[in-house]
N, C-alpha and C positions, 0 to 999 in steps of 0.2 A: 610836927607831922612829917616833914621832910626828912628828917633825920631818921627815924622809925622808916619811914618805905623805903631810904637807901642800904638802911641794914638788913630789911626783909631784900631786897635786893642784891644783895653781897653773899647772904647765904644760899641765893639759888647756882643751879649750876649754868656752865658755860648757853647752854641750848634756853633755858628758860628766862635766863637772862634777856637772851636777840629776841624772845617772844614779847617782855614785856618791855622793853623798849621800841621794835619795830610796828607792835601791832597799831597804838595808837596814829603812828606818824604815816600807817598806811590806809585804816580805815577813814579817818577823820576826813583829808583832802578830797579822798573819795565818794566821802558822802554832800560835802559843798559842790564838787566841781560836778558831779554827778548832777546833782539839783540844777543850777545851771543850764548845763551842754540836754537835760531831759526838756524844759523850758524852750529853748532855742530850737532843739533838734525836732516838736512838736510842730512849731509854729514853720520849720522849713520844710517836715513833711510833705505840706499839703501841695505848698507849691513845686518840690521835687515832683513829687507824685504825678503832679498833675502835667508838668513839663514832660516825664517821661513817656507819660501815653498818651501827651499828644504826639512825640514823636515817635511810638510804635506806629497812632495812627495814618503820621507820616510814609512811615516805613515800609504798612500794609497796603498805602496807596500807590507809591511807588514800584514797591514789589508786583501791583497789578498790573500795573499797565508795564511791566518788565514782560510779565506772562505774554499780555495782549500782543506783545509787540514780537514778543520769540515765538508767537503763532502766526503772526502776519507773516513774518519775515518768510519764516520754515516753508508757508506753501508759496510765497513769493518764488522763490528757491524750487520747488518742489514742481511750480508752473515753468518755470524758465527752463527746467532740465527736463520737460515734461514736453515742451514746446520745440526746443531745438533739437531732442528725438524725434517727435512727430513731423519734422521739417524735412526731417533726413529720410526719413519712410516716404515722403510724399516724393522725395524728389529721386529717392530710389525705382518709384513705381513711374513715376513721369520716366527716368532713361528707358526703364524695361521698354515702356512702350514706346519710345523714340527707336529704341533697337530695333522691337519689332518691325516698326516703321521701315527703318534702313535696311534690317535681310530682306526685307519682301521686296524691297526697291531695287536690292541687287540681284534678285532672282529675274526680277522685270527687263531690267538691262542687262541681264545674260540669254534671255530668249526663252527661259523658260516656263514664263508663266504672262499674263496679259494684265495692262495695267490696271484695267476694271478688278482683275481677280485679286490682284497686288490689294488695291485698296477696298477689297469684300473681305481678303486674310485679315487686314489690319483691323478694321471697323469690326470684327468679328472677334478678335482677341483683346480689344477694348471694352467693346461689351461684359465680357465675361470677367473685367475685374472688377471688385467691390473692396470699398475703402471705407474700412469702418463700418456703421451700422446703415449708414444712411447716402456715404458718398461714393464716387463711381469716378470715372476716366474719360474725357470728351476730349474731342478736337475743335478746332475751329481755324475757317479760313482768315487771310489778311482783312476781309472786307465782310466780315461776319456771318458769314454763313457758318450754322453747325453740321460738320462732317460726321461727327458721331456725337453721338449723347442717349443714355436712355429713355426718353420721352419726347425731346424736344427735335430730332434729329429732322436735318433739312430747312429752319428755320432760320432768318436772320436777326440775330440780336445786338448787331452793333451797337443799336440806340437804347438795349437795356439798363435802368438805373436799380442801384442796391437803394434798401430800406433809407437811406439818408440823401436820394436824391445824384450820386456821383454817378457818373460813365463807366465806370469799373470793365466793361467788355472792352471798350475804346482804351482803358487806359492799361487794361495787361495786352493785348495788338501790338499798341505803339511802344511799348517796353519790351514785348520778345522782338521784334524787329530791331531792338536797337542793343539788342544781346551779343554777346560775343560767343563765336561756335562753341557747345556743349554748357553753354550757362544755362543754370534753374534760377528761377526767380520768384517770387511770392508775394501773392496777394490777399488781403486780410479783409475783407467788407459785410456788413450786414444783410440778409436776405432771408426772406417768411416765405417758405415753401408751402401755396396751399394745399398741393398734390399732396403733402404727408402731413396736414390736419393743421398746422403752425396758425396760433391764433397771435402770438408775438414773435417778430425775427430775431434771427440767431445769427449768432458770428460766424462765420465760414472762410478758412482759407484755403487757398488753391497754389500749386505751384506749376508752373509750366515752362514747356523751351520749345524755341520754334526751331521747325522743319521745313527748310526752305526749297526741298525738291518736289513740297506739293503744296506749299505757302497753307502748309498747316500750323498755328500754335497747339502744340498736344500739351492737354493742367491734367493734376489728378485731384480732386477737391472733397474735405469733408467739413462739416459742423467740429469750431472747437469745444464745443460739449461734450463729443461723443471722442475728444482724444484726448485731450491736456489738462481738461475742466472736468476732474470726478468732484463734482458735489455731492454726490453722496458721502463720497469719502472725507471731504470738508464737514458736511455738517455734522457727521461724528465722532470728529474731533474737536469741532466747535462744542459739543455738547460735553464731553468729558473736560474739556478745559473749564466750562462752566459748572459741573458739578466740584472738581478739585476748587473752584473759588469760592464755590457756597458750602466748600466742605470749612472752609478755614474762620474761625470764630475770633470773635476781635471782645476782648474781656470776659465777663458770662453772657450776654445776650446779644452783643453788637456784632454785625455783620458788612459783609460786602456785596454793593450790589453796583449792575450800571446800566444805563439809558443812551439815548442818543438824542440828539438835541430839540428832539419835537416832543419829549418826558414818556416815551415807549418804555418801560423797563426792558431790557435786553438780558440781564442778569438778578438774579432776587429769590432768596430762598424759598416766598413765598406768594410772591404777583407779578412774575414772571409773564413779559407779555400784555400785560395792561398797561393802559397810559393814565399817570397821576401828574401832568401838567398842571393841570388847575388844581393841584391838591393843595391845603391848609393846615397850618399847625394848629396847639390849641390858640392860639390869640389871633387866628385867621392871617396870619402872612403867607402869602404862596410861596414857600420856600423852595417847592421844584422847581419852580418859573424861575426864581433867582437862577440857580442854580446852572440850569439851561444857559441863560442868558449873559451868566459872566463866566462859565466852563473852569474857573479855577480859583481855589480859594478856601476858606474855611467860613460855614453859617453855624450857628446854634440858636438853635429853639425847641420849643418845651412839645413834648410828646407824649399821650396818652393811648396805649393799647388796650385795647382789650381784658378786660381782669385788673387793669391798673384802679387804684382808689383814687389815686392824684397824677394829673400830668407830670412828667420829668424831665428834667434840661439834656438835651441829646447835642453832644458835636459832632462835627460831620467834616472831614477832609476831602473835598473832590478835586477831580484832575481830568482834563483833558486830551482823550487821546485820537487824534487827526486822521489817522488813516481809513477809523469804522465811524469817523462823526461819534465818538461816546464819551461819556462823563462818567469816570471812575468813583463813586462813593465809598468812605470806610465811615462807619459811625460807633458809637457808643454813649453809653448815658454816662453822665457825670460822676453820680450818686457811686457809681462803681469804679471810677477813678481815685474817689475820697475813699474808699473801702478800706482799701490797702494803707492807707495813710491817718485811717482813725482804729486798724490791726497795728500799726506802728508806734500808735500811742501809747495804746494799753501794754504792747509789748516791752516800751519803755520804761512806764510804770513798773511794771512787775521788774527790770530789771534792776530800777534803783533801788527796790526791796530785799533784792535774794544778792546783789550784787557785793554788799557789805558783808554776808554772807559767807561767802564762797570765796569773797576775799579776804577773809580771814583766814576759813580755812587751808587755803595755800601759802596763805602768810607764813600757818602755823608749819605747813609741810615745808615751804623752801626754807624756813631757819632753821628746822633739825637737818633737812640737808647741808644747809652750809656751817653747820657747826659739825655737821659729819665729815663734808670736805674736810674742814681747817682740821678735826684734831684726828682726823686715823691719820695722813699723814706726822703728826706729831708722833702718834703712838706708836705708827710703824719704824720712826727716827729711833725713838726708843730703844725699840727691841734689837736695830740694829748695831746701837752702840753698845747693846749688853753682849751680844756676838762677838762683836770687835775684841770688847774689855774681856772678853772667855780667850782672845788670841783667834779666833775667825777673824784672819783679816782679806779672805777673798769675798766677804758679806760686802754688798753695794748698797744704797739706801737707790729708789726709784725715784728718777728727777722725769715728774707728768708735768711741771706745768713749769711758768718763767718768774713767777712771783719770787718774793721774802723768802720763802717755805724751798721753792724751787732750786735758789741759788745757795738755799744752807746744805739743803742736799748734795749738790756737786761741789761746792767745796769741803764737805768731808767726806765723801767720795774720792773727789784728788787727793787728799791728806794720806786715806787707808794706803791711795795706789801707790805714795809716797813712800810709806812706811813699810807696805809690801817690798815694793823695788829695795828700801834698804836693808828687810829682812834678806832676801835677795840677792843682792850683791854681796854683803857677810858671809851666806852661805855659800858665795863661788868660791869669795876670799876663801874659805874654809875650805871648799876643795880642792882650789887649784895649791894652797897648800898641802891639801892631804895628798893631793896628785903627785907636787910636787916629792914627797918625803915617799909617796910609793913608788916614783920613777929611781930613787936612790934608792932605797928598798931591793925593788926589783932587781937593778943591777945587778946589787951585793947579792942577793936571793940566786941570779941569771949565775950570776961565775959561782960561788960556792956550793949549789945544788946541780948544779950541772958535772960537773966534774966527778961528786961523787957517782951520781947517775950515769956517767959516763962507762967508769969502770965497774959499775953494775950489771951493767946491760952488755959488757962486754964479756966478763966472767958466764952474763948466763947463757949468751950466742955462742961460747967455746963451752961451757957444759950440756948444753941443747943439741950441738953436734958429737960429745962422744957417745951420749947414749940414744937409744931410741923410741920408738916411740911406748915400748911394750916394757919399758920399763916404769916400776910404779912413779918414780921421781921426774919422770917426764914434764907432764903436769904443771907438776908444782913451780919448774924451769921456767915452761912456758908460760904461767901465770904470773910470774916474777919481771920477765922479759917486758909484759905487754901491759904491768902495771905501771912499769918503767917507763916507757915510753908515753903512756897516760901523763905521770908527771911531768915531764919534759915537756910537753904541748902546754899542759898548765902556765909553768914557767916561763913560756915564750907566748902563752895569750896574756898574761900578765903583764909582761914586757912589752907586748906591739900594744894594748892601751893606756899604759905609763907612758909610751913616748913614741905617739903616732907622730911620722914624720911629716912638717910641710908638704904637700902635694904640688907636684911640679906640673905644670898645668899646661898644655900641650890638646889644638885641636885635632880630633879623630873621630869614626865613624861611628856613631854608637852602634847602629848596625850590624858592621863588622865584627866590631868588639864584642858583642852578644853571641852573636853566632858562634865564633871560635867558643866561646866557655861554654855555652851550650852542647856542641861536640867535646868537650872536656871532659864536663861534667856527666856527659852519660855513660862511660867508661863506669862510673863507680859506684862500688859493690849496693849505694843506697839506691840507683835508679833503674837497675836492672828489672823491675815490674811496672815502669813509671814511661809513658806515654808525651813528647817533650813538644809541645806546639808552636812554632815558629808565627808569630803575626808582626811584622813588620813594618811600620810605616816608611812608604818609599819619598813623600817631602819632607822630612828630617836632617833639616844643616848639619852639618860637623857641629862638636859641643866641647867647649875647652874641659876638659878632665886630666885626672893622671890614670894612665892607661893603667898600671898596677894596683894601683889601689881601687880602683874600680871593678877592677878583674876580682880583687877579693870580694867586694860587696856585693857581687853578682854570686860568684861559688859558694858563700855562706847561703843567701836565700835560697839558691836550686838545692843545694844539698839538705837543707831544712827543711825544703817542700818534699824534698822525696823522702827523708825521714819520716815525714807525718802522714805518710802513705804504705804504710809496710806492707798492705796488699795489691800494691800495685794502685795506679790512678792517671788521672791525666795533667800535663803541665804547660799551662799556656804563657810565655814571655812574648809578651807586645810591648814595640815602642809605639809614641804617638806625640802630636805638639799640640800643647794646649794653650794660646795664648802665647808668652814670653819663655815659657817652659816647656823642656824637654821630658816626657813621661817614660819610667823604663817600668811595667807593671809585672809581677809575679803571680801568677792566680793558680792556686790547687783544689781538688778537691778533696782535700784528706779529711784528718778525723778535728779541725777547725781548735781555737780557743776558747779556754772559759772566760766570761767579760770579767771576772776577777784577776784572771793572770795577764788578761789582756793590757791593762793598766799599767804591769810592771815588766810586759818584757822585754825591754829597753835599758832597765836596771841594770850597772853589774852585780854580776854572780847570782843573778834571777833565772832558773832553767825550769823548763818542764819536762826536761830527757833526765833518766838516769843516771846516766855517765856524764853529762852536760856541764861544762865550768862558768856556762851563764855570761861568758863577756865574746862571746862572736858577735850576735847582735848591738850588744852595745859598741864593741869596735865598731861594726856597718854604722851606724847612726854617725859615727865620730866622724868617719870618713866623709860621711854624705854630707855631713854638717859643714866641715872644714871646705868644701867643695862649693858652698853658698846654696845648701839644698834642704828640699825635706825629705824625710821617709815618715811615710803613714801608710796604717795596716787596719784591716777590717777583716774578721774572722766572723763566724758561727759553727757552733758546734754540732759536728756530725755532717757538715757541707761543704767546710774547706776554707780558704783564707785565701786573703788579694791584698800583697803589698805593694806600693807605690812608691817607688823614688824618683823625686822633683827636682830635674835640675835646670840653672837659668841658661836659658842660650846666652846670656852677654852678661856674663857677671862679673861685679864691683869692684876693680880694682884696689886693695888697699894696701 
């Protein structure tokens, strides 16, 4: 049987291979440890579950009494800034009237008015001010008499006592007497006005400073009801804080509520305000009363509402919060903490069903992915080596990853770039022999073509002056002349890149050096419609170069550019430093290159002029090369061309 399913195995391919070997070894563990960890993970359910919400329950109760306590605090706050303003007001209206007090005293002591009057002005502008809704401005002498007051005025109340019994008259006397000149001082005591209906006393302070040129203490006094203590304003923020608390739901039906320690509900979505002190669960334990009595802690007992068929076990976190006397409740029924935890069941159930499932079918998917990984890169090796083996040997194979696969990559990779370099090298050998055998060439080519050209060109310069121009053989003189001289430039660009000389390398201004050819080059007959634009960079070191050779590879590019401009255009020559290189740029806008000829115009004997013998450019490169530089060129056609020659400010010695 074994032998049979390994041959049925041999003839599948690489992909269904990894299927029927992997699938088993992934379903099978899956469905034991599955069984398992569903068992275990059931049975931890309940008690996760149930840990968690009792620490939401925690959470909710804490978070209460965060509220409670960032409301106490806020109007704690809110009284204290409320109070040391109304302090300031009181003792603002106490000097007004001590002032008062003082000009009238010095009108008195200048003659102009009588002391009786002095003190009708004063008693007069005391009256008339009103502090608050209910308080008002009095004097009094050291020994109790009231000098002003609006009701009581002329009376002595030394021996009057506040709502708790204290001297309070006696005890602001004996303090503004013991004041230091311009101090305000304050007094805070209980007192039931029956004059204005007061069925319970009120807190009222006073602030006052004495005036010792008529052993008056002048207070300005109101109710802190009516200045620091807006309870309106309190209790409806008490009431919104208690709606945001009954808004907040603790599982589906469990809520927050809270009492104070005699079982008042204070907070409660829905008995608010009634007292359940003596209330009972269903097995009759007074669970409020607990509750009350130990202010912190966790109860549970069984609870029966309303539409309920069966009592249900309810927990309940309460907390103690000291400031309002209350007991923070959070509760919830049980039945709904296992909720989630017998959803966690079934959910697990159903996962160890579908779970073999779906782990198959990914099984199925990541082994044709990874038999896709492993063999396109195979495939793609392949086709690389069939390129190579065609003589494509600039084809790389893509090294994505560090494995097996990765490193076979880059080492035939390096091999290609091996066998490239010595395709390479061969071919310079070949050059610089063919170089070599066209610098001898040239020579012999240089003296025996020149010579005869010589006396060519000089026959047709003495046959060009005996006749003139109107004769028909003119022409043909002058056509003879200027072919001649055509070949002669041949022969000697031939020669200058057969045997470009070493460059004698000498630092100078590039600057300079541009400028002068620029004024050279515009002399001639090609730039005469051509627009020459100077841009300069003025931080540009000296640049070791050979001033002559340079000077040619500048005159070849200006005279190119304005070749490729025969209706005139504009020519911009910038230097610039880019890093460790000096930039010398050429930009035109003439009639640009084709990206076909772009490729080879660097080539010898590659022209796109007419007349052109195709090795100027190649001389320039030779030059720039030899110099430890680049030249690069970017053209479009019909927009113009921008060549770049790169040279190092500190170049290599060798």
């Amino acid at each position: 049987m074994s032998r049979y399913l390994f041959r049925f195995i041999k003839k599948l391919s690489l992909r269904w291979k990894m299927v029927v070997l992997v699938m088993p070894l992934v379903i099978i563990p899956i469905i034991l440890v599955g069984s398992v960890i569903g068992v275990i993970a059931s049975r931890q359910a309940y008690l996760g579950v149930t840990q968690t919400s009792k620490a939401d329950l925690e959470h909710m109760a804490d978070f209460t009494l965060d509220l409670l306590n960032s409301h106490h605090q806020q109007f704690q706050v809110y009284r204290q800034d409320k109070r040391e303003s109304f302090k300031k007001d009181l003792a603002t209206l106490t000097d007004i009237a001590y002032n008062l007090a003082d000009s009238q005293k010095h009108l008195f002591q200048d003659g102009h008015i009588t002391l009786e009057s002095a003190k009708a002005e004063v008693k007069e502008g005391l009256r008339k001010v009103n502090v608050g809704e209910s308080g008002y401005l009095f004097a009094i002498t050291s020994k109790g008499d009231l000098e002003v007051h609006v009701a009581r005025e002329g009376e002595n109340i030394l021996d009057e006592q506040d709502e708790c019994g204290r001297y309070f008259i006696r005890e602001m006397i004996q303090s503004a007497l013991q004041s230091d000149p311009g101090e305000v001082r304050y007094i805070i005591y209980p007192w039931r006005n029956a004059i204005l209906g007061d069925t319970n006393p009120r807190r009222k302070i006073a602030a006052y400073r004495y005036f010792p040129e008529c052993d008056w203490v002048i207070a300005a006094s109101s109710y802190l009801e009516e200045t620091y203590e807006d309870l309106a304003f309190e209790t409806r923020s008490l009431e919104e804080l208690k709606k945001k608390i009954n808004a907040k739901k603790v599982g589906l039906t469990g809520y927050i509520f809270g009492m104070d320690s005699k079982g008042n509900f204070k907070i409660h979505p829905e008995a608010e305000g009634q007292n359940f002190f003596d209330a009972t669960d269903f097995k009759g334990n007074a669970f409020i009363r607990e509750m009350c009595e130990k202010k912190n802690g966790w109860i549970r007992y069984p609870w029966k509402n309303p539409g309920d068929t069966a009592p249900r076990m309810k927990i309940v976190r309460y907390a103690y919060f000291e400031p309002w006397d209350w007991i923070v409740a959070v509760g919830s029924y049980e039945d709904e903490f296992y909720r989630e935890a017998n959803l966690i069941k079934w959910r697990i159930v159903t996962t160890m069903l579908l779970l073999p499932f779906i782990v198959g079918l990914v099984a199925v998917s990541l082994v044709f992915v990874a038999s896709k990984i492993l063999t396109e890169p195979i495939n793609h090796m392949i086709g690389v080596i069939r390129k190579v083996k065609g003589g494509r040997m600039d084809e790389q194979m893509d090294v994505e990853t560090s494995d097996e696969l990765g490193e076979l990559a880059a080492t035939f990779n390096h091999m290609t770039r091996i066998i490239k370099s010595n395709q390479e090298m061969e071919a310079t050998l070949a050059q610089q022999g063919k170089m070599a055998s066209l610098g001898v060439l040239s020579s012999g080519v240089a003296h025996e073509i020149n010579n005869p050209l010589g006396v060519i060109l000089g026959y047709a310069s003495y046959l060009e002056k005996k006749i003139g121009p109107e004769d028909p053989t003119y022409n043909f003189i002058h056509e003879i002349k200027r072919e001649s001289k055509r070949c002669k430039k041949i022969v000697q660009d031939l020669l200058s890149y057969a045997r470009t000389p070493k460059p004698s390398m000498e630092e100078a201004d590039v600057n300079d050096l541009l400028s002068q050819i620029v004024d050279f080059a515009a002399n001639h007959t090609d730039m005469h419609n051509v627009e020459v634009v100077k841009e300069f960079a003025t931080d540009l070191p000296p640049v070791r170069l050979d001033g002559d050779q340079m000077r040619q590879v500048a005159i070849n590019l200006i005279l190119n550019a304005g070749a490729a401009m025969e209706d005139g255009g504009r020519l911009v020559v910038r230097t610039a430093r880019e890093g460790k290189d000096a930039l010398l740029v050429f930009r035109d806008d003439g009639a640009g290159i084709a990206p076909e000829d772009l490729e080879r115009i660097f080539e010898p004997f590659f022209t796109t002029k007419a007349r052109g013998t195709g090795l100027g450019l190649a001389i320039t490169k030779q030059i720039v090369e030899q110099h430890q530089g680049r030249i690069e060129m970017e053209s479009t056609v019909g927009q113009g061309t921008t060549v770049t020659v790169r040279l190092p400010l500190e170049p290599e010695d060798f």
